[in-house]
N, C-alpha and C positions, 0 to 999 in steps of 0.2 A: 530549557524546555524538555527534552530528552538527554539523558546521560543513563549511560551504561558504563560502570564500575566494575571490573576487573569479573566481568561476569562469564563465568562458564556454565555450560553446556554439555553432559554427557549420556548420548546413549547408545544400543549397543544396537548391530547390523547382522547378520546374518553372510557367513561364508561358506557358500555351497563346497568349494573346494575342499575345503578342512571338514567342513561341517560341526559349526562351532557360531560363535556370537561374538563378534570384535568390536570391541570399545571403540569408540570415535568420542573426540574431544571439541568442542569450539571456546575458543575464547575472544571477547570481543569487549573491548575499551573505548568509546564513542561519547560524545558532544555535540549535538542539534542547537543551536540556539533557534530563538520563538522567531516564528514566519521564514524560516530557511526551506527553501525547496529541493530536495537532496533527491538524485539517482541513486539505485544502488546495482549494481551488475558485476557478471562473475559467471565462472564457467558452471554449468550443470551442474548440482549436486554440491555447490560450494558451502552454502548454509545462507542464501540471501533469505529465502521465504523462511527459514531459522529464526534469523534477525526478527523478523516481523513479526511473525508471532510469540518470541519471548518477547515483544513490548506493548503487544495488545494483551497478552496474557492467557492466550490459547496452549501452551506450554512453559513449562514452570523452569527456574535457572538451576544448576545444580548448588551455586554459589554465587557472591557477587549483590550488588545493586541496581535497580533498575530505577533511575527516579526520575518521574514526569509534574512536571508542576510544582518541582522539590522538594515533592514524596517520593520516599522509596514505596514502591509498588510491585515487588518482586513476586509479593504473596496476595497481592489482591485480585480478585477473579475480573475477566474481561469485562463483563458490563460494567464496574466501579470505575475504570480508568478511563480517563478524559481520553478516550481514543477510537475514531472510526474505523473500520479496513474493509475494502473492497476487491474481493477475487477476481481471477479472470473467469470462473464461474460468475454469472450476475446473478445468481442464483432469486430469482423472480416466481413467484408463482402464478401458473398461465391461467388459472380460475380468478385470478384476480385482476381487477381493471390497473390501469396507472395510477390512480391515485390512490387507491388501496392499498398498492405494492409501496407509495412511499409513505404512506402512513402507519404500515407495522414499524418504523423507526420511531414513530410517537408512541403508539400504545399497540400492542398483538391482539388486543379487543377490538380493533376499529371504530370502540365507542369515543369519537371526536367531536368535542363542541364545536360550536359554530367558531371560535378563533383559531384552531388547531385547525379547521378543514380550509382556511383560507389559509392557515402557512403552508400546507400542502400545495396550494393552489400557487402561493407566492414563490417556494425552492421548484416548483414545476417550470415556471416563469424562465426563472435563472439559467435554467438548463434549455430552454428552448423548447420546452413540452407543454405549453399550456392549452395548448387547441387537442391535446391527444389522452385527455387526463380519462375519458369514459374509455378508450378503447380498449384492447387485452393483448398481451406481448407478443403472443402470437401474429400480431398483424402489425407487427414493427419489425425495422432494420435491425439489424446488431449495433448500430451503433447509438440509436433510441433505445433499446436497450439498455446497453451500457449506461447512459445518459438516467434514466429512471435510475437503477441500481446506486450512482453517484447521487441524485437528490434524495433516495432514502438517508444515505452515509449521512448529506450535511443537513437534513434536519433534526437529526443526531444534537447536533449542536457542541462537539467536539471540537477542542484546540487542536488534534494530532489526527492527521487524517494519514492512510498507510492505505498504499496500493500493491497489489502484489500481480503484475504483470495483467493488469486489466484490460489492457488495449491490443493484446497479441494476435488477439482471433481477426482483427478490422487488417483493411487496407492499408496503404502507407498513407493517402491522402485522409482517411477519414482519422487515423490514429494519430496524425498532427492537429487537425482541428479538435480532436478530442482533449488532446497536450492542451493548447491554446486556451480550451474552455479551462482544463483544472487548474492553469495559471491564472487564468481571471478569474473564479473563485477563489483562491488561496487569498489573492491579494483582497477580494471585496472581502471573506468572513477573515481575515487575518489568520489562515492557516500554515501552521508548518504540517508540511510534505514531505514524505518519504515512499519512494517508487522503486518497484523492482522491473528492471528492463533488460530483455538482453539485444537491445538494438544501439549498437555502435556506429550511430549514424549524427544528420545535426540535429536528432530530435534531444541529446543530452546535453545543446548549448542552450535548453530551456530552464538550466538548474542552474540552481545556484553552486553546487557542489558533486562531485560524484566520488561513490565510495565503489572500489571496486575488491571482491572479497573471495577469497581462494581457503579451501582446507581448514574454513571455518576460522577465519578470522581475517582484520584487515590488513589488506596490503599495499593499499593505496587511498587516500582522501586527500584532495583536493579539488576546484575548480577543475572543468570539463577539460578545459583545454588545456591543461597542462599535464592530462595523460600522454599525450603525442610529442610532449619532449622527450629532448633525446638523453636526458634520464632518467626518464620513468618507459624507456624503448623494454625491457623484460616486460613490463605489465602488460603493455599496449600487444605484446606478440603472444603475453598468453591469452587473452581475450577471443584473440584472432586465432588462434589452435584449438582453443578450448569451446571457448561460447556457442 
């Protein structure tokens, strides 16, 4: 579903000290198979929202492949790929109602036939928003919010859904129930998932996998919980230093 071939990443940063522009490099090697739920976490600055967007396509590879659906799609622009991605911005617009907000995922016209304004009405459903589809964001929780922002992504209709620390700004109690729903979506539309989290807590025994990624590339993949053996103890300490 997702693979990344020997693909790099370079560009360049700014050193006040020198006063100059220093290259930074990522390189990253990766294998998703289809409906896998992967965390991806790492300290600050490591390159995980990197990751994310060279495979929605918001930034371009220097080299390398990126192929989704067993296309390389290294060069094809973000709307072409089978791919959804949701910020921790829910970036919503407050002049428009709920169901407005998830229908610019169908058409940026809002011109909806009568089957389009009922799948509006049905991914509203899914997410627990169907009594709130006239109202305006402004009169919802952050976590209705979120929630709208997520049923625009999946009526998308995308195999590769990509979150990029969407649940940071909620509570711990609401950011697990939010976990919970994108697990029960994943599994009802058949999505693979890809999440960026910097919470090292059990909300990462909800993946199938976690990647954890330092200096622009990775340094650890496997299942959640065998970050905390005691050979993979360097990772588990820089998480906890760094994150």
């Amino acid at each position: 579903m997702i693979t990344l071939n020997k693909v790099i990443y370079r560009y360049s940063m700014a050193d006040s000290e020198k006063s100059a522009n220093l290259e930074e490099v990522m390189h990253f090697n990766l294998e998703i198979a289809k409906g896998e739920r992967v965390v991806v976490v790492g300290p600050s600055g490591a390159g995980k929202s990197t990751l994310l967007n060279l495979i929605a396509g918001f930034i371009q590879p220097t080299s390398g492949e990126i192929i989704l659906n067993h296309q390389n799609m290294a060069n094809i622009p973000p709307g072409k790929r089978p791919v959804s991605m949701l910020f921790q911005e829910n970036n919503l617009f407050e002049h428009l109602t709920v169901a407005q907000n998830v229908a610019l995922g169908i058409k940026p016209s809002l011109k909806l036939s009568r089957e389009e304004k009922q799948e509006v009405i049905d991914i509203l459903s899914k997410v627990g928003l169907e009594k709130e589809v006239k109202r305006y964001p402004h009169q919802l929780s952050g976590g209705q919010k979120q929630r709208i922002a997520l049923a625009r992504s999946l009526i998308q209709h995308r195999p590769i859904l990509l979150l990029d620390e969407p649940f940071s700004a909620l509570d711990q109690a609401l950011r697990f129930e939010m976990l919970d729903l994108v697990n029960h979506i994943c599994e009802a539309f058949s999505l693979t998932l890809m999440m960026v989290s910097h919470y090292l807590d059990a909300s990462l025994q909800q993946f199938n996998r976690c990647i954890v990624i330092n200096d622009g590339t990775v340094i650890f993949n496997d299942e959640p919980a065998a970050l905390y053996q005691p050979a993979n103890q360097t990772v588990a300490e820089l998480l906890r230093l760094k994150g």
